[in-house]
C-alpha positions in Angstrom: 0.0 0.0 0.0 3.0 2.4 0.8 4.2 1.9 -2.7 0.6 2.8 -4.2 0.6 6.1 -2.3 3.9 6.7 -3.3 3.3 6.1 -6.5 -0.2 8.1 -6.7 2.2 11.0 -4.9 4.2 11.0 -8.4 1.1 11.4 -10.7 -0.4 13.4 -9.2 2.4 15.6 -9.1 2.7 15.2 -12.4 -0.6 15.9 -13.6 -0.9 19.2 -11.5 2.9 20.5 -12.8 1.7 19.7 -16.6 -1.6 21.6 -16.1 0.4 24.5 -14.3 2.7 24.4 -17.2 -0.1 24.4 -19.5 -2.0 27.2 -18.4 1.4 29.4 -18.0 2.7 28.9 -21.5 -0.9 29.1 -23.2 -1.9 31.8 -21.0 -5.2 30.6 -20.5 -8.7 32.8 -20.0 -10.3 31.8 -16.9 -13.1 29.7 -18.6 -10.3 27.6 -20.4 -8.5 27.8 -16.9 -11.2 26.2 -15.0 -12.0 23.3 -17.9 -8.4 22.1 -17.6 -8.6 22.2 -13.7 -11.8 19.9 -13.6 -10.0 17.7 -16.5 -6.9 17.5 -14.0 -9.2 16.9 -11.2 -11.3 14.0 -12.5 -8.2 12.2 -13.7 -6.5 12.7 -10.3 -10.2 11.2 -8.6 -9.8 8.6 -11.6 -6.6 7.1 -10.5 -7.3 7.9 -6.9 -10.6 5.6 -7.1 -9.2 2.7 -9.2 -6.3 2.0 -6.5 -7.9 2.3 -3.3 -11.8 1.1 -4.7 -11.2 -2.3 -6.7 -13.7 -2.0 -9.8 -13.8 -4.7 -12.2 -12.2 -4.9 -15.5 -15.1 -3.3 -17.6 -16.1 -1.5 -15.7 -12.0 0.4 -15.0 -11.9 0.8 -18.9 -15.8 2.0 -19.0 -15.1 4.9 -16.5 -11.7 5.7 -17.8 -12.3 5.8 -21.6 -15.8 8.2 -19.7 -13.1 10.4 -18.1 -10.8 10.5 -20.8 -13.6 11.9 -23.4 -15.0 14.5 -21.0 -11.9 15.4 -20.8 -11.3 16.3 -24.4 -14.5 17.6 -24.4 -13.9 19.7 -21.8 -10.4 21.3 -22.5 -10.2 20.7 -26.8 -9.4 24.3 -27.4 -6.3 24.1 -25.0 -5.7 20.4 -26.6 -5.8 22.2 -30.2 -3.0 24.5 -29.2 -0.7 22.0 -27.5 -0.9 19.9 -30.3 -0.3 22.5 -32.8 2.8 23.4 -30.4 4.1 19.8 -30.8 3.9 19.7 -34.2 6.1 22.9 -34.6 8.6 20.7 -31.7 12.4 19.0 -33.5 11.5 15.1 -34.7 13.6 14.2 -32.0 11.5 16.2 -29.2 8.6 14.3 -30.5 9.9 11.1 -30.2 10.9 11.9 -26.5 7.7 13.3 -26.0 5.3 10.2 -27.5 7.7 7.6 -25.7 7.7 9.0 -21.9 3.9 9.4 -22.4 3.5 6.0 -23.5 5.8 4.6 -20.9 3.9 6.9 -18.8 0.6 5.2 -19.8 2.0 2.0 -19.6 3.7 2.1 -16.0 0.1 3.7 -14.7 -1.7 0.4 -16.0 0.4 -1.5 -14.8 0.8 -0.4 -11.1 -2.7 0.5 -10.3 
C-alpha cells in the first residue's frame, strides 16, 4: 500500500505540474483555466478511485475511456494549441515526447 501512495504521490504531481505548465505557457482565460482544472481533477479522482476502490475490469476501462472523453471535451481548445505546439517541436522532441507518455501510460496500467 506504501508503494501505491507513493506512486499516486508522483502522478499526481505530475498531472498538477503539466496543467500548471499548460496554463502558464498558453496563458489561459479563466473559462479555459477552469475546464483544464476539472479535466486535471477527474483524472487525479480517476486514479485515486481505481487504486484504493477495486472496480472490475469493464467497468476500470468503462469509466476511464468516460473520463478520458470529457476530458477532451472539456479542454479541446487548449488540446488544439498543444498539439499544434508539438507539431512545430524538432522530430527528435517528438519522439521523447510520445515515448515517456507512452511509458507513462504504460507504467500507470500496470501499477494500479
Amino acid at each position: 500500500m506504501t508503494f501505491t501512495i507513493v506512486f499516486l504521490t508522483a502522478i499526481i504531481a505530475l498531472i498538477v505540474s503539466k496543467i500548471r505548465t499548460i496554463v502558464l505557457r498558453n496563458n489561459l482565460d479563466d473559462v479555459n483555466e477552469k475546464r483544464l482544472l476539472i479535466t486535471g481533477s477527474l483524472l487525479i479522482l480517476f486514479f485515486v478511485t481505481s487504486a484504493t476502490l477495486p472496480y472490475p475490469e469493464s467497468l476500470y476501462w468503462f469509466i476511464g475511456l468516460g473520463v478520458v472523453f470529457t476530458g477532451i471535451l472539456l479542454s479541446f481548445n487548449v488540446l488544439k494549441k498543444e498539439f499544434k505546439r508539438f507539431l512545430k517541436l524538432r522530430t527528435k522532441d517528438k519522439v521523447v515526447n510520445v515515448l515517456f507518455y507512452s511509458l507513462f501510460i504504460v507504467v500507470t496500467n500496470i501499477y494500479l
